[in-house]
C-alpha positions in Angstrom: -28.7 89.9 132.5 -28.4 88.0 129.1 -30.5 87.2 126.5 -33.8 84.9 126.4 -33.6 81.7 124.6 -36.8 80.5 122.4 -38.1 77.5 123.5 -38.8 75.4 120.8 -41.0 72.5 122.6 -44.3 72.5 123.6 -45.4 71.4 126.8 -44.4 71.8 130.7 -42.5 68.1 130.7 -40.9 69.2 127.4 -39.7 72.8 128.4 -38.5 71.4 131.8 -36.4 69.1 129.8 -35.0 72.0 127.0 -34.9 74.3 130.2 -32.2 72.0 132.3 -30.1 71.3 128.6 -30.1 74.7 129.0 -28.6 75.4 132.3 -26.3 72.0 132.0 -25.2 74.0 128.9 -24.3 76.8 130.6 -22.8 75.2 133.8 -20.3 73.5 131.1 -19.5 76.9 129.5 -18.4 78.1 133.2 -16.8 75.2 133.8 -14.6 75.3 130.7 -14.2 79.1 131.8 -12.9 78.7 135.1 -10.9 75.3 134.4 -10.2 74.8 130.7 -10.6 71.8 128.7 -7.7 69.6 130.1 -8.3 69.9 133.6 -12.5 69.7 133.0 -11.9 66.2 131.0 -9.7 65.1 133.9 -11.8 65.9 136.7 -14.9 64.1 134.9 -12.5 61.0 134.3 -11.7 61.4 137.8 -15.3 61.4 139.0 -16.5 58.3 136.6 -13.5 56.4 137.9 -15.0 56.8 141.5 -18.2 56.1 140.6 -17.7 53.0 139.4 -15.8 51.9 142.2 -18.0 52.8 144.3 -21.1 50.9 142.3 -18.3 47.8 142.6 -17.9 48.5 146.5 -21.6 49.0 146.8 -22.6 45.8 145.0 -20.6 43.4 146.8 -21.0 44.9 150.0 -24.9 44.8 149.3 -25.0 41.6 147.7 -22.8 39.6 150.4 -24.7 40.8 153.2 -28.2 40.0 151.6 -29.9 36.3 151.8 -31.4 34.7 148.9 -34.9 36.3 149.8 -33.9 39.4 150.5 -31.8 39.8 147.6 -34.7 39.5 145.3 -36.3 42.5 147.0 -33.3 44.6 146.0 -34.1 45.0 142.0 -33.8 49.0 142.5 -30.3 48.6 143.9 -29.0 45.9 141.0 -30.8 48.1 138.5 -29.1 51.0 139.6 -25.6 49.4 140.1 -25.6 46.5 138.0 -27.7 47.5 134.8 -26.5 44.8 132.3 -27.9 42.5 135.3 
C-alpha cells in the first residue's frame, strides 16, 4: 500500500494533529498530480475569493437583520466572520 510514516509526537491530541498534516499532505500531492500547479493555485484563489464574499454577504445580511440585543448574542458569528472585530 505504501510505506508507514514515524510519528514523532507523543500523545493522542498530538498524533491526531501530525496524522491529518499527514493526509492534508498527501491530498496536496494528488491534487498537484491530477491538476498541476497553475490550475491548483487558481482554483484555491478562486475559492478564498468566494469565501470572502460570502463572509461579506453573510455579515451584512446578519448584522442588518439583528437588533441591538440580539446582536450582542452573536459573538460566534462576528468572530467567525469579522475576526479583526
Amino acid at each position: 500500500m505504501g510505506r508507514v510514516l514515524p510519528v514523532v509526537t507523543k500523545g493522542l491530541e498530538c498524533v491526531k494533529t501530525e496524522m491529518s498534516l499527514h493526509v492534508l499532505a498527501y491530498n496536496f500531492r494528488r491534487l498537484i498530480a491530477i491538476l498541476g500547479i497553475g490550475s491548483m493555485m487558481n482554483a484555491i484563489r478562486t475559492y478564498a475569493c468566494f469565501l470572502e464574499a460570502l463572509a461579506a454577504f453573510l455579515w451584512t445580511a446578519f448584522s442588518r437583520g439583528l437588533t441591538e440585543k440580539q446582536n450582542r448574542g452573536c459573538g460566534i458569528l462576528r468572530c467567525f466572520l469579522m475576526p479583526g472585530n
